[in-house]
C-alpha positions as a printed Julia matrix, in Angstrom:
74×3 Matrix{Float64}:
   0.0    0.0     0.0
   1.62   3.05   -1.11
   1.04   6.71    0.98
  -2.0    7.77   -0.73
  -3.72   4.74   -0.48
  -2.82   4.59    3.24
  -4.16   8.58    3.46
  -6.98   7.41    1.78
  -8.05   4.85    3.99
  -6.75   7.03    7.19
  -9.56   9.79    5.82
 -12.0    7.66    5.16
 -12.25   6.83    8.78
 -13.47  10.89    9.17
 -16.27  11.65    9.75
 -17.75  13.91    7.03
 -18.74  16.87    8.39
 -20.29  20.05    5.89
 -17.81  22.68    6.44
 -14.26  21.69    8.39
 -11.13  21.74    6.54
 -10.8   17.76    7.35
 -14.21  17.29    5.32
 -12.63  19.47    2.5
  -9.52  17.52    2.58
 -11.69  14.58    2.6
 -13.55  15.55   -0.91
  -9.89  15.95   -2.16
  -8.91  12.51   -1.37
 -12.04  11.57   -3.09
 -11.66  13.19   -6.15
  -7.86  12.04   -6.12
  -8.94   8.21   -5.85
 -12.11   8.65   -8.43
  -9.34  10.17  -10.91
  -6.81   7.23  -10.42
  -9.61   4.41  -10.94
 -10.4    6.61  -13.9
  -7.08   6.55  -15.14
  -6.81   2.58  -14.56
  -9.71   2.13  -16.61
  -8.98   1.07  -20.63
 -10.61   3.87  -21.94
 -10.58   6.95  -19.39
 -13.23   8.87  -19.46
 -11.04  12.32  -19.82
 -13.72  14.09  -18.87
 -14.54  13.24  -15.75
 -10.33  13.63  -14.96
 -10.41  16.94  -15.68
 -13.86  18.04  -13.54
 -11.95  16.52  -10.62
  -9.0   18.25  -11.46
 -11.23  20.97  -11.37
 -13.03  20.6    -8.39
  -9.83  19.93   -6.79
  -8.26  22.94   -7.32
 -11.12  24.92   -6.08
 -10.86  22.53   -2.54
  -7.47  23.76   -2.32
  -8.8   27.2    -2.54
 -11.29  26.86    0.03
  -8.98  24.88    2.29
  -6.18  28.41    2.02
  -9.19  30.63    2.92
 -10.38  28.63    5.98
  -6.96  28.19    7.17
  -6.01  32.37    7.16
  -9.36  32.77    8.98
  -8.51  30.29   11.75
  -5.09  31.92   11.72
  -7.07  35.44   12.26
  -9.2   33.82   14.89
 -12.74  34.7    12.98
């Protein structure tokens, strides 16, 4: 088991709560595994990599912001 499948399965035990940084990080692991099945697949469907891609750049994002307002104490 290599250290994203060991992250994976390490999140996974999270609970998935709406707005914590954990649940964000969470929906990144998600999107990380969905894009490496989807990548072991025959014929990818390249769409569906790049919407994840996507979507995971805009967790990132999110996961920045929350962490400067915890930093400011708001």
């Amino acid at each position: 088991m290599n250290t994203k499948e060991k992250i994976i399965v390490e999140i996974e035990a999270l609970p998935e709560s709406s707005l914590s940084v954990e649940s964000i990080r969470y929906q990144i692991l998600r999107h990380h595994q969905k894009i490496a099945d989807e990548e072991k697949k025959e014929s990818p469907y390249h769409n569906l990599i790049n919407y994840c891609r996507k979507e995971i750049m805009g967790l990132e994002k999110s996961i920045a912001q929350a962490e400067k307002r915890l930093k400011r104490g708001k």
